[in-house]
N, C-alpha and C positions, 0 to 999 in steps of 0.2 A: 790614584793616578794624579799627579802633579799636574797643574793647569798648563804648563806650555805641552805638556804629552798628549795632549786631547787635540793641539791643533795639528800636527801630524797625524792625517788619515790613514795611511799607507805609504809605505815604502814598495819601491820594485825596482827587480836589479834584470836588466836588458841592456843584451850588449850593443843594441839599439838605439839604446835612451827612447827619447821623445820621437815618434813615429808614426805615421799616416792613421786608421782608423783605431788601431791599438791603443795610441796615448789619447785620442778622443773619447773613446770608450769606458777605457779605465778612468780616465779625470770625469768625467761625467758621474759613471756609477760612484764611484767615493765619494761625488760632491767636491770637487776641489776648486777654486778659487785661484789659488796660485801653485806652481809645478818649480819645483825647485831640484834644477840638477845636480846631483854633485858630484864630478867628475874635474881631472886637473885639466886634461886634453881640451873638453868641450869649453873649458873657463875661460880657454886663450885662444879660439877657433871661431873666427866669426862667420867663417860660411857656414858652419854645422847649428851656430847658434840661429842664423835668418830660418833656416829649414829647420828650426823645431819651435821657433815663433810661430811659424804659418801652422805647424800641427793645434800649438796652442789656441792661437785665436781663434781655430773653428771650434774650439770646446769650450771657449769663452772664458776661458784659464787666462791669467798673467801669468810667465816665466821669469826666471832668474838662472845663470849659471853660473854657480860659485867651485872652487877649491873644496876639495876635502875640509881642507884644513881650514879654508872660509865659512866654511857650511857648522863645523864644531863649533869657531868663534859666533856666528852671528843667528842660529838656531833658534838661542832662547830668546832674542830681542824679538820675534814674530809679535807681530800685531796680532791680540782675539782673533780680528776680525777676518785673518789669515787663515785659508785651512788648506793645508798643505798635501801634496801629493809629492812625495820625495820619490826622486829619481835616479839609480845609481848602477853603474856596469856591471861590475865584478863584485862577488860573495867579500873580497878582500878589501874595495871601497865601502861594503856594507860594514865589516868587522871594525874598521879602523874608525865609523862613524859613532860603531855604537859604545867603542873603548872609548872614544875620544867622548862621551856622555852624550849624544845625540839623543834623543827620546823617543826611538824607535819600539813600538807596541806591535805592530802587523807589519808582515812583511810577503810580498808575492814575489816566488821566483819565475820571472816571463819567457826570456831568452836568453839562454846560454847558449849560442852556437858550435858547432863540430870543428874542432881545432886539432893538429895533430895531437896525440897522448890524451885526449880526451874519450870519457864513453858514454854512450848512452842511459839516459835517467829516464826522457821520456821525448816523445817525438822534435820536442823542441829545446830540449835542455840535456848539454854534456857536462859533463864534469872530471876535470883532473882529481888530485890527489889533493893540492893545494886548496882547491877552490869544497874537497868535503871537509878538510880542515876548516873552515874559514865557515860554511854554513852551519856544521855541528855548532861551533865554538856559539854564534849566534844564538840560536835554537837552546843549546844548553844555558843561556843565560833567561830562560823563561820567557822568552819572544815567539810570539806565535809564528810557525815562517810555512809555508807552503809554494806547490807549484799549482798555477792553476793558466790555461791561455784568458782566457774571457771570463766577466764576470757571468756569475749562473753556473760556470763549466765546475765538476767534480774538483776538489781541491786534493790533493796529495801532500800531507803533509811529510816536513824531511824531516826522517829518522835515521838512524844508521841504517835499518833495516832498508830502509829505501834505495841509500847511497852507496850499498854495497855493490 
């Protein structure tokens, strides 16, 4: 493992993002330090940015909300001393992270919510056609990827078998 891949604790893809006791929880359990969104909506959004500050500060986390396309450029400049909890919506902001060389190792699927043409995977995670494209694609590239709510909870990992 390459030294900038160690400071990427985890990834999780929540269509959420950063959120009341969830995004406390999980930045805590990872140990993260700083929470880095990467989403293009939340990069240009500054009400959704104050209200995922206020999630942060009670975890003790600093935040950042960068671009996709920000988040590929400025990844590997992370300071050591950085230990990142990466934060991203869609299986298809995940995929385009990890094309784009992002140094994603673990990844937690959180919430995918129920959207029309979407189906059931697991109480809290649907998935279209697009979005099993876009996890296999990950997962087949030797990324450990799971569904789990809370840390401690039973992990599911995605298989096809799963996402059938």
């Amino acid at each position: 493992m390459d030294v900038m891949a160690a400071n990427i604790l985890m990834t999780r893809i929540d269509n959420r993002l950063v959120h009341g006791q969830v995004g406390v929880t999980w930045t805590r359990a990872v140990k993260a330090n700083l929470i880095v969104v990467a989403n293009d909506d939340a990069a240009n959004d500054e009400l959704q940015q104050k209200l995922m500050a206020t999630t942060a500060d009670s975890s003790g986390a600093d935040i950042r909300f960068f671009t996709i396309e920000k988040t590929i450029n400025v990844i590997n400049k992370a300071a050591d001393r950085q230990h990142i909890f990466l934060v991203v919506k869609t299986p298809g902001d995940l995929l385009k992270l990890v094309e784009g060389g992002v140094p994603v190792n673990k990844v937690n699927v959180g919430n995918m919510h129920f959207a029309q043409g979407k189906r059931e995977i697991t109480k809290k995670v649907y998935v279209d056609d697009q979005d099993v494209h876009d996890l296999l694609a990950v997962a087949h590239q030797g990324i450990e990827i799971f569904i789990q709510d809370y840390p401690g909870e039973k992990q599911y990992p995605i298989t096809e078998q799963l996402l059938k």
